[in-house]
C-alpha positions in Angstrom: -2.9 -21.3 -19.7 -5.1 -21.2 -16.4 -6.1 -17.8 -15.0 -6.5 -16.5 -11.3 -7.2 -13.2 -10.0 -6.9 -12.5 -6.4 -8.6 -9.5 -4.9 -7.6 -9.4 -1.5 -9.8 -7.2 0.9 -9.3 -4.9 4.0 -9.4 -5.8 7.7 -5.9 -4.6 9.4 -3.0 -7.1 10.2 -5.9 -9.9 10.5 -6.6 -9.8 6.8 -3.1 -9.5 6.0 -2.1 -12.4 7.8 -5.6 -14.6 6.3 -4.1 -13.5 3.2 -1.1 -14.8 3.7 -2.7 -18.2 4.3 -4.4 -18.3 1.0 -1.1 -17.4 -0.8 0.1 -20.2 0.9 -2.5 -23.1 0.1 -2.6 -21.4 -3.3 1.2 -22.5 -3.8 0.4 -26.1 -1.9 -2.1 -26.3 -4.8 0.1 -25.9 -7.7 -1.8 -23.0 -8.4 -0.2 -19.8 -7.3 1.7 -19.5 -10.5 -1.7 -19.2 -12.2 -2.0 -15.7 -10.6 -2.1 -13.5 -13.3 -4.0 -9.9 -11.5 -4.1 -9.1 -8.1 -6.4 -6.2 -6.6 -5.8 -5.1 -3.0 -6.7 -2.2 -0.4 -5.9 -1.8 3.4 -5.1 -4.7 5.4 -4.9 -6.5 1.7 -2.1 -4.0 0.2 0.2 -4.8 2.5 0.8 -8.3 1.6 0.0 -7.6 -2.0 2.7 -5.2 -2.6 5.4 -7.3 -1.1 4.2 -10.5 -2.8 4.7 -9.0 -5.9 8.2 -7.6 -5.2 9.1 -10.9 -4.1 6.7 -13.2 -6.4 9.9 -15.1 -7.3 10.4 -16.4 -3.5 7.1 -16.7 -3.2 7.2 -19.0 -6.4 10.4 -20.5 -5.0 10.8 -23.9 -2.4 9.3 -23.7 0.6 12.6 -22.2 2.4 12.5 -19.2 0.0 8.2 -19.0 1.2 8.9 -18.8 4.4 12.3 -16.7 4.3 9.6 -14.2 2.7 6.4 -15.0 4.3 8.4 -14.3 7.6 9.2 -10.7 6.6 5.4 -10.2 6.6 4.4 -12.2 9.9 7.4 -10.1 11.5 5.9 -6.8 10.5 3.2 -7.9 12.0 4.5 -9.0 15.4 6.2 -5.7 15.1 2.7 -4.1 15.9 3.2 -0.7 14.2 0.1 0.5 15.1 0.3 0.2 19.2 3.9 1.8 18.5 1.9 4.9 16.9 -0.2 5.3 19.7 1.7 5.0 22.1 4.1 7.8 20.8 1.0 10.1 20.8 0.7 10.9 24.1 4.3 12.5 24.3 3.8 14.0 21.0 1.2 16.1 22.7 2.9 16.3 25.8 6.3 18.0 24.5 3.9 20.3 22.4 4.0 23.0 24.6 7.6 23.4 25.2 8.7 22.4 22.0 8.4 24.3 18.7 9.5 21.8 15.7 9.7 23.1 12.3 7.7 22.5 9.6 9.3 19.2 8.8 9.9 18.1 11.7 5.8 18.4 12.5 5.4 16.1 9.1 8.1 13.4 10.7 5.9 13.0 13.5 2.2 12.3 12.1 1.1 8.6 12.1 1.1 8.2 8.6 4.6 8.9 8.1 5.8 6.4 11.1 3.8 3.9 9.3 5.3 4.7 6.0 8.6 5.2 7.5 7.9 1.3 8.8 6.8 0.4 5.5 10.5 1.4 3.9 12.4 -0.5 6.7 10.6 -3.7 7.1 8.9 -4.4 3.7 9.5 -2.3 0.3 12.3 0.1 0.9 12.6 2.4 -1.9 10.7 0.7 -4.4 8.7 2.6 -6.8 5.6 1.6 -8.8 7.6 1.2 -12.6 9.3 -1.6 -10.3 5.9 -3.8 -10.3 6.2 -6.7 -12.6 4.2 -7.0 -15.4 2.8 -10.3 -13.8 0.8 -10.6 -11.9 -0.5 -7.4 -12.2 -1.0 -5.4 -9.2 -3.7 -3.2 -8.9 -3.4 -1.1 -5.3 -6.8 0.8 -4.7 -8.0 3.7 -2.5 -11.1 5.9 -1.8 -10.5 9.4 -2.9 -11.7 11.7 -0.1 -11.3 14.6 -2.5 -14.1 13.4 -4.9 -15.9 10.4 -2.8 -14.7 8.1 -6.1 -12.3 5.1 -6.6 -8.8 5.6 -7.3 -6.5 2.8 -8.5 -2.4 2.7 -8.4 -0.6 0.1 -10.9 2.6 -0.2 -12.5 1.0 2.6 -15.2 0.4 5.1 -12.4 -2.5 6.1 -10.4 -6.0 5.9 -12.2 -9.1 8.2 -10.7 -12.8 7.7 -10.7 -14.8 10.8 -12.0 -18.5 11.1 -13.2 -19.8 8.7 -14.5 -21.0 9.3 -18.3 -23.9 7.5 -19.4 -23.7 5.6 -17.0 -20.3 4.1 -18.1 -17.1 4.8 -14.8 -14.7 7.1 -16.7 -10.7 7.1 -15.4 -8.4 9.6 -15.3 -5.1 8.8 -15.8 -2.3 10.3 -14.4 1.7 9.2 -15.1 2.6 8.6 -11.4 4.9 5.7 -12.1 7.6 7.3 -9.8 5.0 7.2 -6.6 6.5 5.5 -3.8 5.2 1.6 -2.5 5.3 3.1 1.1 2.9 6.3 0.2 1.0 4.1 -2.2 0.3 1.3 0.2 0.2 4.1 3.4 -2.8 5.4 1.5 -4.4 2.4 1.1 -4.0 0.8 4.4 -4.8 4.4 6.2 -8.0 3.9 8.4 -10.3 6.7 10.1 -9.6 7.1 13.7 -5.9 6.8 13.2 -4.2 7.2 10.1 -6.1 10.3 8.4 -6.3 10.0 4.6 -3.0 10.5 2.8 -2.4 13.8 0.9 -1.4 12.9 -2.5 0.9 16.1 -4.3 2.6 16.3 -8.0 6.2 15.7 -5.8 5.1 12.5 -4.6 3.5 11.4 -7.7 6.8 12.4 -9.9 4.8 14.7 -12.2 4.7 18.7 -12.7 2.7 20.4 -10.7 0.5 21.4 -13.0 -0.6 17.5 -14.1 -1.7 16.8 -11.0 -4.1 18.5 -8.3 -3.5 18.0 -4.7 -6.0 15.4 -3.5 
């Protein structure tokens, strides 16, 4: 049986809409069932995580590609990031005469709008034990805590630490109940906007003490 691996890079909306495009002449090809592992970050992760979700549509006629496909382009149009900045401003603004609460300052950072976005438009409450086995999606992220690689997958989130003897050595951690939206906010975040992504046991679904903040 053939083989394909995608790994589909960063670049904002513009890659994942040029990704979109070689999902597209992948199927015209006959060859997008062939797609066996897909490895994603930023721009990349968006698309990835919904194609996956929705790999049967994909796989489907072309109304049932384009019924899905259009969920992506719409996001898009949506222009979640010019919607973040332009709520900055009066964040800032209604600082001084407002005094929110803890929670309410964590409902008003970039990251969760765009995550909130995320849930609404594209993955809802999807968690990463809902990946399908095939193809196998592979969501990655720099980890700012130790400057190494960190990978999320249907197993759970997989960290880079010292290399020994010269051989990449993994930690793994049972975060199957992580959330799509956090999972893919952390990949698409981007300096100058969206800060990195704190990472806790909660979000993870394990005890505290399996996982370190990061």
């Amino acid at each position: 049986m053939p083989r394909l691996g995608l790994a589909l890079s960063g670049g904002g909306f513009r890659a994942t809409l040029f990704h979109l495009g070689i999902v597209r002449l992948l199927k015209d090809a006959g060859r997008l069932g062939d797609v066996t592992d897909i490895a994603s970050v930023s721009g990349g992760s968006i698309l990835a995580a919904h194609l996956v979700m929705n790999w049967d549509r994909y796989l489907g006629d072309d109304d049932r590609f384009n019924e899905a496909a259009s969920e992506i382009v719409r996001f898009v149009q949506f222009d979640v990031r010019n919607r973040v900045v332009r709520r900055m401003p009066l964040q800032y603004a209604l600082r001084p005469f407002v005094k929110p609460t803890p929670l309410d300052s964590a409902k008003l950072t970039p990251n969760t709008i765009l995550e909130r976005y995320y849930r609404v438009m594209l993955y809802g409450d999807r968690r990463l034990y809902e990946l399908p086995e095939q193809p196998n999606l592979h969501i990655l992220t720099t980890n700012v805590s130790n400057g190494g690689l960190s990978v999320f997958n249907r197993h759970g989130l997989f960290i880079q630490q010292r290399e020994k003897e010269g051989v990449p050595v993994f930690e793994h951690v049972e975060a199957r109940m992580a959330s799509l939206t956090r999972v893919v906010g952390a990949s698409s975040a981007f300096p100058g906007l969206f800060p990195p992504v704190q990472i806790t046991a909660a979000d993870l679904g394990v005890r505290e003490g399996q996982f370190t903040t990061e």
